[in-house]
C-alpha positions in Angstrom: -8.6 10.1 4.0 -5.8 12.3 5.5 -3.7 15.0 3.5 -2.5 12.3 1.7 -5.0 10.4 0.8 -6.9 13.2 -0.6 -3.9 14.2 -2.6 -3.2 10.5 -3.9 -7.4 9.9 -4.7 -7.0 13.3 -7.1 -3.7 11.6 -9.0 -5.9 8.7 -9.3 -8.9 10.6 -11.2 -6.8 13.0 -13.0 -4.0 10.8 -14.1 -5.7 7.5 -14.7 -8.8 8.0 -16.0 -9.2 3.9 -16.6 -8.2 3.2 -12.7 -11.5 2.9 -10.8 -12.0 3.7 -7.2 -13.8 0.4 -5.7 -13.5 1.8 -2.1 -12.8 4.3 0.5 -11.8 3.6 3.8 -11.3 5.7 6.8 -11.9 4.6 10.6 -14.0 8.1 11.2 -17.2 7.9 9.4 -17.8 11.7 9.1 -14.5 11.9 7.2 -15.8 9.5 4.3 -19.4 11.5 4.1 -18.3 14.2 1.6 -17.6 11.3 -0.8 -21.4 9.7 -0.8 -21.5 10.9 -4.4 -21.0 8.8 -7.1 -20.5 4.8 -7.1 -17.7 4.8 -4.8 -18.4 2.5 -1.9 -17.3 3.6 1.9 -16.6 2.4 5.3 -14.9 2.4 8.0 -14.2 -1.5 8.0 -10.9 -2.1 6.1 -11.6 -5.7 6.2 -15.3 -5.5 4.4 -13.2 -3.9 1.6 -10.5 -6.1 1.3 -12.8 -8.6 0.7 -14.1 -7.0 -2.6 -12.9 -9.7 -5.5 -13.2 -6.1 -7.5 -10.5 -4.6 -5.8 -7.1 -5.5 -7.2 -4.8 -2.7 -5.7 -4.7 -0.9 -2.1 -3.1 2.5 -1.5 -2.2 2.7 2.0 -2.0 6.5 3.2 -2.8 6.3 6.9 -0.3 7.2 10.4 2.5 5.4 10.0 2.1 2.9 13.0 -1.0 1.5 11.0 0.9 0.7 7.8 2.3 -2.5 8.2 -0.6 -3.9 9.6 -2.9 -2.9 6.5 0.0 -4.0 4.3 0.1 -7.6 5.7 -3.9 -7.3 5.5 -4.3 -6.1 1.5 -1.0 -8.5 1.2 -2.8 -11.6 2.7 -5.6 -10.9 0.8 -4.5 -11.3 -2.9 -4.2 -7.4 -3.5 -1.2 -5.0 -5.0 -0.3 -2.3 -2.7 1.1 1.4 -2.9 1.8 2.5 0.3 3.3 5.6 2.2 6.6 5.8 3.8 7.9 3.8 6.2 6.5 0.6 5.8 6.7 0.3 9.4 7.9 2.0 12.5 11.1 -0.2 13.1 13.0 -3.3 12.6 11.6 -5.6 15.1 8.2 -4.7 13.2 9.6 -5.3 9.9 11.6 -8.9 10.6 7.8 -9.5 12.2 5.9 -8.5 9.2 7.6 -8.7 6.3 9.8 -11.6 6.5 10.2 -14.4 3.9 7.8 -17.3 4.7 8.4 -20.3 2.8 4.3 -20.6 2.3 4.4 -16.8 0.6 3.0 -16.9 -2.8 4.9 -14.0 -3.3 8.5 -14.1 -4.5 10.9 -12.4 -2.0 14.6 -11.5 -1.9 17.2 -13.7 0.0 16.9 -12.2 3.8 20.6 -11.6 3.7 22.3 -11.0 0.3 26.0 -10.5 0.2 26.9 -7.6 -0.2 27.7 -6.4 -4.3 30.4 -3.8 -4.8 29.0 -0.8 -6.4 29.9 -0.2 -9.9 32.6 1.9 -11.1 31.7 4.4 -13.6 32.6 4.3 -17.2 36.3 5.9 -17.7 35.6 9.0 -19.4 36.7 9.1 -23.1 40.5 10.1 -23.2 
């Protein structure tokens, strides 16, 4: 519940009132406490929350080097995911992570797409 996650939890309530917050997660115990209030459950186990039928979308805000990881998690575990910038810390990690796998059932983009020519604009009206 960093910066971030404080700041992305207030969008949340203020923005979409109909969007309800199954979970909050956080590996420090003392940084969930100030959010006992209300119906909101907490813990510092990410998987006990990813295994919530109720939850149908993650929002990963956590140190970078944690995001793919929890991605590939919320991913393997039937959820939508929002998540911070960089979706991990190289491209090792990513070919690791995020690379098409025939048993996905996700749809992915071809690995290596030729490359398209960028449109030229319209010709301005003579």
């Amino acid at each position: 519940m960093g910066r971030a996650g404080k700041i992305h939890l207030a969008c949340l309530q203020e923005s979409h009132g109909d969007a309800m917050v199954c979970w909050l997660v956080d590996t420090k115990a003392e940084v969930l406490a100030p959010y006992k209030q209300g119906g909101t459950k907490l813990s510092t186990d990410v998987a006990e929350a990813l295994r919530d039928e109720a939850v149908s979308c993650v929002i990963v805000s956590t140190p970078t080097p944690h995001h793919a990881r929890l991605i590939h998690a919320a991913l393997a575990a039937g959820k939508h995911v929002f998540a911070e910038k960089p979706l991990c810390c190289g491209a090792q990690e990513a070919g690791d992570r995020f690379a098409p796998r025939a048993d996905s059932p996700y749809p992915s983009l071809d690995p290596s797409p030729s490359p398209s020519p960028i449109p030229s604009p319209d010709p301005a009206p003579t």
